[in-house]
C-alpha positions as CSV (number, residue, x, y, z in Angstrom):
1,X,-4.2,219.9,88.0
2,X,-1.4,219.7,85.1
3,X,0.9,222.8,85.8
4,X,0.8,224.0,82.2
5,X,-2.7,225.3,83.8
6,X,-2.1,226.7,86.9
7,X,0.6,226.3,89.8
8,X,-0.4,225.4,93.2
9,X,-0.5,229.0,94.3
10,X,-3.2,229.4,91.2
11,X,-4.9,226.2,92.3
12,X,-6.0,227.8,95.6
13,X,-7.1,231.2,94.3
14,X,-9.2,229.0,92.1
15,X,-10.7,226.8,95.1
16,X,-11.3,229.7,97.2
17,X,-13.1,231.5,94.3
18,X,-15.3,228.7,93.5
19,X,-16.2,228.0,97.3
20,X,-16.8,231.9,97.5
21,X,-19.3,231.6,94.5
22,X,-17.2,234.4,93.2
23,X,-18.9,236.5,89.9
24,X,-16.9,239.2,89.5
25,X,-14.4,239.5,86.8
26,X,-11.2,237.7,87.0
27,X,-8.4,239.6,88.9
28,X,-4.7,240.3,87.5
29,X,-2.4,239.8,84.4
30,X,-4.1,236.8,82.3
31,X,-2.0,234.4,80.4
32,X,-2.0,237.0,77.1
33,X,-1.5,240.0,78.9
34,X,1.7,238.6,80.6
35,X,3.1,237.2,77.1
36,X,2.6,240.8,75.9
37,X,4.1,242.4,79.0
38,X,7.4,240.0,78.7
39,X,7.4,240.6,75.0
40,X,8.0,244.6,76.3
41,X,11.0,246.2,76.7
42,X,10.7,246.2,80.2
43,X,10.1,242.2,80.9
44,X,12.9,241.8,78.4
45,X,14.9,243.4,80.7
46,X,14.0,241.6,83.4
47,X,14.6,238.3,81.6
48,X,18.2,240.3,81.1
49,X,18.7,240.9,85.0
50,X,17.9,237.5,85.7
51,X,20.6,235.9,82.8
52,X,23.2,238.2,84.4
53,X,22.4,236.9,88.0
54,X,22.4,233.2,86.6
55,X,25.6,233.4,84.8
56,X,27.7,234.7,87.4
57,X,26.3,232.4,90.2
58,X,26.9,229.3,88.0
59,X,30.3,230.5,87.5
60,X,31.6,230.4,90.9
61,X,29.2,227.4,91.8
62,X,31.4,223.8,93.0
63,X,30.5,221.4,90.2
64,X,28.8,219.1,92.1
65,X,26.6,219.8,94.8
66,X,27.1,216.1,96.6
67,X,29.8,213.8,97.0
68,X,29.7,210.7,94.1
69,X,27.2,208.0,95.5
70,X,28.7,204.9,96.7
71,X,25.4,203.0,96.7
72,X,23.8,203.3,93.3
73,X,20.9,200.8,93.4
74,X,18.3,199.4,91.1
75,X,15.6,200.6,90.4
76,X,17.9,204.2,90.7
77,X,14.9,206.7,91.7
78,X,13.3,206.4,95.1
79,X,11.4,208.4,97.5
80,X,11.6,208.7,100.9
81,X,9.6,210.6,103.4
82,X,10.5,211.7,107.2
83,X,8.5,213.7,109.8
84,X,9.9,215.5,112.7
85,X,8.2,217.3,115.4
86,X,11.8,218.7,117.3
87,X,12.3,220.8,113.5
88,X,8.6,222.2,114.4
89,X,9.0,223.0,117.5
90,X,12.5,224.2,117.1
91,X,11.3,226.3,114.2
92,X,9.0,228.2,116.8
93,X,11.7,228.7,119.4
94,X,14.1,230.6,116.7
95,X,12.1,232.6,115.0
96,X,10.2,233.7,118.8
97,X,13.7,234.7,119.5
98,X,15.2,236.0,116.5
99,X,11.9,237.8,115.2
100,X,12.1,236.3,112.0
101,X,10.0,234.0,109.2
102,X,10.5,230.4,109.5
103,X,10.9,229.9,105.6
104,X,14.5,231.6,106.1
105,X,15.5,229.5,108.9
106,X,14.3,226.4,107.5
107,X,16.2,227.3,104.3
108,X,19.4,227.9,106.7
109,X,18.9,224.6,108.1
110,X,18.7,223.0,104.6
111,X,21.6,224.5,103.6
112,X,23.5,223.7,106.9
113,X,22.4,220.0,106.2
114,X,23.4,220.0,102.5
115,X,27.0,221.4,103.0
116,X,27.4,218.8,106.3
117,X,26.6,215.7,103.7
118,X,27.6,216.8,100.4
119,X,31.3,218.2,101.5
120,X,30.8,221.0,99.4
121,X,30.2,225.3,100.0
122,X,29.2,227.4,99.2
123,X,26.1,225.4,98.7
124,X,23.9,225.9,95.6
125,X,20.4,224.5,94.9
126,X,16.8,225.7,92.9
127,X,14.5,227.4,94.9
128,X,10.9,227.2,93.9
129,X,9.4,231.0,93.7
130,X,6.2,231.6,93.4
131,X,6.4,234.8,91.4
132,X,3.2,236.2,92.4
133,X,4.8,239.0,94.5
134,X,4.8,240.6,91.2
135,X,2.5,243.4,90.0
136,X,-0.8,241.7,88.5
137,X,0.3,238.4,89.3
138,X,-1.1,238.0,93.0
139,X,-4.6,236.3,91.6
140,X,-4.0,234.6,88.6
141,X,-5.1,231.4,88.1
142,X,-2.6,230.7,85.9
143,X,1.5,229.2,86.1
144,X,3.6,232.1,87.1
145,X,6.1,230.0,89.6
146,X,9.7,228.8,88.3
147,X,12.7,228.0,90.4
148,X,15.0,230.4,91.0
149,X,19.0,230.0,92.2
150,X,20.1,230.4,95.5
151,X,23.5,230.6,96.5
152,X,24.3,230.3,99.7
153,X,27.8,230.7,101.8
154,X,27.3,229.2,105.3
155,X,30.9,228.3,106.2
156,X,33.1,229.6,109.0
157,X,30.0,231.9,110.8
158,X,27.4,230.9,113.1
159,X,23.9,229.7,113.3
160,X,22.4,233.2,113.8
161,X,24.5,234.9,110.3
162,X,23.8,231.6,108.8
163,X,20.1,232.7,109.0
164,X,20.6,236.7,108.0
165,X,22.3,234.9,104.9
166,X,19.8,233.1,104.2
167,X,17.2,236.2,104.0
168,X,20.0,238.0,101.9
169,X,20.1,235.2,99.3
170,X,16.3,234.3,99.0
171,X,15.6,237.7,98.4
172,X,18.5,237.6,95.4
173,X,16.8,234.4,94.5
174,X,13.2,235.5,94.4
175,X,14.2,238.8,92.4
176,X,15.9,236.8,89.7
177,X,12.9,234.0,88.9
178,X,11.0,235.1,86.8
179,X,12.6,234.6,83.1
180,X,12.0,233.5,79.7
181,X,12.4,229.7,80.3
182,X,14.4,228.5,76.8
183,X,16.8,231.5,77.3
184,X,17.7,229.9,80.8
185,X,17.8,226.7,79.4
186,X,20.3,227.7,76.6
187,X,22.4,229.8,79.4
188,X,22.7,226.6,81.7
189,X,23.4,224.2,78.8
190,X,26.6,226.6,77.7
191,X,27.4,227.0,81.3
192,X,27.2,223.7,82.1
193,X,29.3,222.4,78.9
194,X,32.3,225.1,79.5
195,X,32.6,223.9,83.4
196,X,32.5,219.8,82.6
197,X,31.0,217.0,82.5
198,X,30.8,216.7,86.6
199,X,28.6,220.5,86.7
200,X,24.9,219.9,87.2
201,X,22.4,222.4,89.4
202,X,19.6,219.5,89.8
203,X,19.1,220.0,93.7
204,X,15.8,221.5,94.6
205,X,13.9,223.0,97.9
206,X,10.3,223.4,97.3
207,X,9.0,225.0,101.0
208,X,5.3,224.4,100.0
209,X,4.3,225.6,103.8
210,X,2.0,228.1,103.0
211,X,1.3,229.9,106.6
212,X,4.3,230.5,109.1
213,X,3.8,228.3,111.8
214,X,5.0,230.6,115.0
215,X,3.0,233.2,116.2
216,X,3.0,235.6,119.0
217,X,0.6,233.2,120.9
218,X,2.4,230.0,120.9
219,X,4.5,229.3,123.7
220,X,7.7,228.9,122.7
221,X,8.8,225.6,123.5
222,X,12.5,225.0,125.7
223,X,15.3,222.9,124.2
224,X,14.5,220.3,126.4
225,X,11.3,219.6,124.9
226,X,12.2,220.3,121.4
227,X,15.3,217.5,122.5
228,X,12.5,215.3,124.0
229,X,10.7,215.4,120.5
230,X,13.9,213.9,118.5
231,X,12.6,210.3,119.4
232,X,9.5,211.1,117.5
233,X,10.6,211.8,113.7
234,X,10.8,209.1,111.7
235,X,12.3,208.3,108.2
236,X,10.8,205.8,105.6
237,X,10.9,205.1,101.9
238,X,8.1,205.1,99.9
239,X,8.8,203.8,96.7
240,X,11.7,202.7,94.0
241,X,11.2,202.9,90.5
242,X,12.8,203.1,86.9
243,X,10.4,206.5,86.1
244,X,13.1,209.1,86.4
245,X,12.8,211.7,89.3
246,X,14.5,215.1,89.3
247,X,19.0,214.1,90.9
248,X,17.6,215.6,93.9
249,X,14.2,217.2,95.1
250,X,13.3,218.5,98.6
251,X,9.6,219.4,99.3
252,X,8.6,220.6,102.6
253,X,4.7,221.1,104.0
254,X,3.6,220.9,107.3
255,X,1.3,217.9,109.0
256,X,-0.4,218.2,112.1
257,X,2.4,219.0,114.6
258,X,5.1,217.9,112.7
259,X,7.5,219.4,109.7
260,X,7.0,216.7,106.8
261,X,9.4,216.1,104.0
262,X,9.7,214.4,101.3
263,X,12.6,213.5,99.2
264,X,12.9,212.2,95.8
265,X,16.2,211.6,94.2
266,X,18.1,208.7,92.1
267,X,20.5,207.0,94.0
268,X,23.3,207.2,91.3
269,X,23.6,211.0,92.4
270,X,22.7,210.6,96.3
271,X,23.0,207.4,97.9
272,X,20.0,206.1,100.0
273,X,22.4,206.5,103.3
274,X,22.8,210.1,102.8
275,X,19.8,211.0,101.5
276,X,18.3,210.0,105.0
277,X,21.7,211.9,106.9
278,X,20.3,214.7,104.8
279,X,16.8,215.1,106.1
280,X,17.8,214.0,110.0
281,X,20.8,216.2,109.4
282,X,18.1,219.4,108.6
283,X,16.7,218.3,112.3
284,X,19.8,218.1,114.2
285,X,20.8,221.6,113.2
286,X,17.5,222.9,114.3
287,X,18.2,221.7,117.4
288,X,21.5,223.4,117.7
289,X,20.3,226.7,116.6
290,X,17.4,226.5,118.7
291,X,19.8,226.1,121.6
292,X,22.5,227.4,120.7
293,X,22.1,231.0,117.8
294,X,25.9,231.7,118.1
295,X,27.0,227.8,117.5
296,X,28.7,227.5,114.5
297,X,27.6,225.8,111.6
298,X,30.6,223.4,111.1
299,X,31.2,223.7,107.5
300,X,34.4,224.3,106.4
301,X,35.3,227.2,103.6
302,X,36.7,225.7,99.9
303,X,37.8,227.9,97.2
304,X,35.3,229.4,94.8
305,X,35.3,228.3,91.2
306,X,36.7,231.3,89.2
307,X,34.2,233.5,87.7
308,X,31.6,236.3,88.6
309,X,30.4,236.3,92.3
């Protein structure tokens, strides 16, 4: 389905209507009624919330998120994918202790990972939001998702803060994601040209897992078998190819009993070697959460651009 229909959340409402044999009226804001609403003086404001959010986070932002590749390659975009069953199981062991949502954790992870490879923090990346926490939006089959900016500070603390972080910032991010798209654009393009020619934001996380794995009746697993499950995961590449990818895109979605990712990015911006350190690197500090909540993250601080926080 071509998102200028419907997003994925959209996609399912639709499928589950259809299997349903649904016949009563459509539910929620429909594609009119929301261009009227963020005509308004209220959505306008809300595009203005969300242009003051963006502005000071991009200020303070490093200018790159990742260290120059030294291995740019020909074709430059390829995609890799990697499985791992210790992230899973690890997953269920922190959030059965820490009474939490895995999305948060997993975005901790991420953002441990990222800052381990790419030298940089705080680290900074596009979220994908769904939006449909929003009055009216819920059941719309319609496109109402657009990535928001996250911003996240995991140096000098521990696993466990690492994580409260994380919930802190998603929540800034999902509150500031819904916007009028060419005002953004405009904002990041005059943004982007007063910081340099080295300042980009194209690193995305797109947690597509649409149930929380852990429950109250899963067992939650002990480090050594979330250790014994390391041996499992595996990392391949899928394809290289002159079509242009996003610099850097992280999906996530789980597969039978393992977390599955998949990574697309162009090897002038990420080299193939870290790309892969990247996704076993999101597995290995599962692991040390899992076992350890008060381990710290070992990323060191760096100095803030100047601007906004």
């Amino acid at each position: 389905m071509c998102h200028l229909v419907s997003d994925g959340y959209g996609g399912m409402v639709m499928v589950e209507e259809v299997g349903a044999r649904e016949t009563a009226p459509v539910q929620g804001m429909q594609a009119v009624a929301q261009a009227r609403w963020q005509r308004s003086p209220a959505g306008r404001r809300l595009t203005e919330a969300a242009l003051r959010y963006w502005e000071g986070a991009l200020r303070m932002i490093p200018e790159r998120r990742l260290r120059e590749s030294t291995d740019k390659r020909q074709p430059r975009h390829w995609r890799g994918e990697f499985t791992s069953r210790s992230l899973r199981l690890a997953l269920r062991a922190i959030t059965a202790r820490a009474q939490v949502n895995s999305h948060p954790v997993l975005l901790a992870l991420f953002a441990v990972a990222l800052a381990r490879v790419g030298g940089t923090n705080p680290v900074a990346f596009r979220m994908m939001v769904n939006n449909r926490f929003r009055p009216g939006l819920s059941r719309v089959v319609s496109t109402v998702a657009q990535s928001g900016l996250c911003v996240l500070d995991i140096a000098d603390t521990t696993f466990e803060e690492a994580i409260g972080r994380a919930r802190r910032a998603a929540m800034a991010t999902y509150k500031h994601a819904y916007y009028d798209p060419d005002r953004m654009d405009e904002l990041v393009a005059r943004v982007a040209q007063e910081r340099g020619p080295d300042f980009e934001i194209s690193c995305f996380f797109n947690d597509r897992r649409v149930e929380d794995p852990s429950g109250p009746a899963d067992p939650v697993p002990t480090i050594a078998q979330i250790r014994a499950a390391v041996p499992h995961g595996a990392f391949w590449w899928v394809t290289a190819q002159d079509v242009p990818f996003e610099p850097l895109i992280v999906h996530v979605d789980e597969v039978a009993d393992d977390i599955h990712f998949a990574i697309d990015m162009d090897t002038h911006y990420l080299s193939p070697g870290d790309a892969e350190a990247l996704m076993r690197g999101i597995e290995a500090a599962g692991v040390e959460a899992a076992e350890d909540p008060t381990a710290p993250t070992r990323v060191a601080p760096q100095p803030m651009a100047v601007g906004t926080p």
